[in-house]
Each structure stands twice: as C-alpha cells, then as structure tokens.
C-alpha positions as CSV (number, residue, x, y, z in Angstrom):
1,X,74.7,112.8,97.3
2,X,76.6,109.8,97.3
3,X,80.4,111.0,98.1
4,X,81.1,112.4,101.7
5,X,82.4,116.0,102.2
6,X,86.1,116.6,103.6
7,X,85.2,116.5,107.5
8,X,83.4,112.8,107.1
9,X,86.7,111.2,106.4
10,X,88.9,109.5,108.7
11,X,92.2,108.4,108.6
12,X,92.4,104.6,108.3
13,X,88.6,104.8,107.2
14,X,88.1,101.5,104.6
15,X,85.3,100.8,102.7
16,X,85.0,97.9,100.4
17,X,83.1,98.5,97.6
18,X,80.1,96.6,96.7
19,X,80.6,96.5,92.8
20,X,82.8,93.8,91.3
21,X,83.5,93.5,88.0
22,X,84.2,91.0,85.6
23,X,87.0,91.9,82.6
24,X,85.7,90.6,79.1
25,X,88.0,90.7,76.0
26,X,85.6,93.3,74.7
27,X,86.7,95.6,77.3
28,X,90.5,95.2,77.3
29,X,90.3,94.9,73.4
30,X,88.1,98.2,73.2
31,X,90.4,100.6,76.2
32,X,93.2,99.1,74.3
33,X,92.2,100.4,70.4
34,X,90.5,103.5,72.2
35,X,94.0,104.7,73.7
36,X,96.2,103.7,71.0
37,X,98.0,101.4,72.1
38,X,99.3,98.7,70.4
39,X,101.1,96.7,72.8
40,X,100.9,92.8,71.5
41,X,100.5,92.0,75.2
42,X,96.7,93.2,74.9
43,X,96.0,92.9,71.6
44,X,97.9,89.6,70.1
45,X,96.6,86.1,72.0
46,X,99.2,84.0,69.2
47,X,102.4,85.8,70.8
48,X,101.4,85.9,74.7
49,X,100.6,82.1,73.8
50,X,104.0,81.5,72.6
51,X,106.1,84.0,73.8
52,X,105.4,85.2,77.3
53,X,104.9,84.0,80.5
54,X,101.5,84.7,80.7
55,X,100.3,82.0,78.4
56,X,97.5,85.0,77.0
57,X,96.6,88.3,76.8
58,X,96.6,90.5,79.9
59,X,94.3,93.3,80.1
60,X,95.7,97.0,79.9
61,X,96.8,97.9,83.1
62,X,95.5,101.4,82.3
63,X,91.9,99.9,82.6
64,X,93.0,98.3,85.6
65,X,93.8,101.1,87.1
66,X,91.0,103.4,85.5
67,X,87.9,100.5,86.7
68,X,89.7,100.5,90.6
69,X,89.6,104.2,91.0
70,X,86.1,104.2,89.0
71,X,84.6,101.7,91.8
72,X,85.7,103.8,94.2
73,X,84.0,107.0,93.2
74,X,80.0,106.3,94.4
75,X,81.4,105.3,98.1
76,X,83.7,108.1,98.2
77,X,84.0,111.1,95.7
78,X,80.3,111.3,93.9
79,X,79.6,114.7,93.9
80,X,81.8,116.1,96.7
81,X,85.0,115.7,94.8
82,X,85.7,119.5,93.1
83,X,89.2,117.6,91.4
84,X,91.7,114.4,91.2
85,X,94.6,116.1,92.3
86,X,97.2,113.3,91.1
87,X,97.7,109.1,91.3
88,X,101.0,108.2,92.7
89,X,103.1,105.3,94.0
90,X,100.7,102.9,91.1
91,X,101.6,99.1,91.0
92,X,100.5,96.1,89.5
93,X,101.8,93.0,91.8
94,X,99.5,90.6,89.3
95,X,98.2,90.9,85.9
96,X,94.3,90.1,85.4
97,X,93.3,88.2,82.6
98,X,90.1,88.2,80.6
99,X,87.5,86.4,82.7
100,X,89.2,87.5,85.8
101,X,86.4,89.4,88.7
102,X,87.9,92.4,90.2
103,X,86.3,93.8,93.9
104,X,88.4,97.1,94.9
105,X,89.1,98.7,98.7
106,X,89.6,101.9,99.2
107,X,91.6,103.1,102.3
108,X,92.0,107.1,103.9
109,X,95.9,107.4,104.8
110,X,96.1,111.3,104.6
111,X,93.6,113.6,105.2
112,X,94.3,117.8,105.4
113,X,93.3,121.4,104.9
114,X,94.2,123.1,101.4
115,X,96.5,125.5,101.5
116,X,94.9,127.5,98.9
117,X,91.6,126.8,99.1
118,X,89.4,127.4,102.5
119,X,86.5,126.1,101.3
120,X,88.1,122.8,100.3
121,X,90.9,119.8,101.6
122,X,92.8,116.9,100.8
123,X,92.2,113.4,100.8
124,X,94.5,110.8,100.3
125,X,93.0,107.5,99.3
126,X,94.6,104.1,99.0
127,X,92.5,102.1,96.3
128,X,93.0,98.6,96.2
129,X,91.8,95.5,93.4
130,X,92.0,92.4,94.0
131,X,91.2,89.1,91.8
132,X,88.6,86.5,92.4
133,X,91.4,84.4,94.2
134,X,91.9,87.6,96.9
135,X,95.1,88.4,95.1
136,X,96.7,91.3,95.0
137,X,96.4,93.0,91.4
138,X,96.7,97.1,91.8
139,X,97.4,99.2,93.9
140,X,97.6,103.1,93.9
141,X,97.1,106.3,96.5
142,X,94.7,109.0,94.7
143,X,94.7,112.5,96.3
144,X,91.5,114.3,95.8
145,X,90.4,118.0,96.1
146,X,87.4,117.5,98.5
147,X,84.3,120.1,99.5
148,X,83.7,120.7,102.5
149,X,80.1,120.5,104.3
150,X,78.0,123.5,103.6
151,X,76.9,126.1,105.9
C-alpha cells in the first residue's frame, strides 16, 4: 500500500512528489467541456488574445486544483485514506498556461484523533503546485479521514 496510516504522519512532514505534469490544450479544453463550463477564459484563445491580460487561454483552475491534490494521493492517501473531509483556504497566486509543467509539494500542518471515529484521524495537508519557473501557482490545505495502522 502506497499511502501511510494516521500514526506515520508528522507535523511539518513534506514530500515532494515525483510526478510532474505537463498541461496540454486537450486537457484544459476536455475538464473544461466535461464540467460545463463555458468560461471564454478556457475555451476562447481570440478573446484572452485581445481582451485579457493573459495574452491566451488559461487552464481551468478546477483542473489545477484537481491534478495538485491528484499528485499527491500515491505519496500520501493511496489506500489508507477512508474520506476527503473538505479543501479549504484554495488560491491561485499564478495562472498556468497550456505547455506549462506542474511539480506539487505536499506539507502535514495538522494532524489529530477523530472525535467520532476511534479507528480513524485527521490529517491536514498543505498541497502545493508550482510551474516550471518554481512559481507559485496553487495552493490549498486538504483534510483527510485517515486509517489507522492495524492490529
């Protein structure tokens, strides 16, 4: 099993994820249709040519944010994870652009027991994306429902 049980995480525990991934038009054009959104940001290059400061289409922050938490799952949550409990405090300092290479860090701030559930806890994750330049492009804090080691 991949992801690590409740007692193997420690606050301020980081691991940098091995996978990196490059966004292609295909993707952001294909998230974009497949949640309905028709935001001319992701879908129209003539506009975001002529009309925004971006010079092009940005891809769907939503895709950002699915692909950082994604990378994150095989070091962390694979198989250990019983539920995502919630995503808060989600930015996007920078937008990526098709072509731009995403590597994501994930960082333990929080870790305790459940409440309601003895045989789980609580960890809080800080997942971080970066572009191909090392800049800043998402940033969220995951909490997720965790096992704990067997007996």
């Amino acid at each position: 099993m991949a992801g690590l049980y409740f007692e193997e995480f420690q606050i301020g525990q980081v691991f940098k994820h091995a996978i990196h991934r490059t966004l292609t038009e295909t993707d952001n054009v294909l998230f974009t249709a497949m949640t309905h959104n028709p935001a001319r940001l992701h879908l129209d290059e003539e506009y975001c040519k002529n009309e925004t400061e971006f010079g092009q289409r940005i891809v769907n922050s939503a895709f950002t944010l699915a692909l950082m938490v994604g990378i994150s799952v095989h070091d962390t949550t694979l198989g250990t994870t019983v539920a995502n409990l919630g995503w808060d405090e989600v930015r996007f300092p920078a937008p990526l652009f098709h072509g731009d290479t995403i590597r994501v860090e994930s960082e333990v701030v929080d870790i305790r027991e459940s409440k309601s559930r003895p045989n789980n806890g609580v960890v809080i994750f800080e997942h971080r994306a970066y572009n191909q330049h090392g800049k800043l492009v998402a940033i969220c804090k995951r909490s997720g429902l965790m096992l704990r080691k067997p007996k």
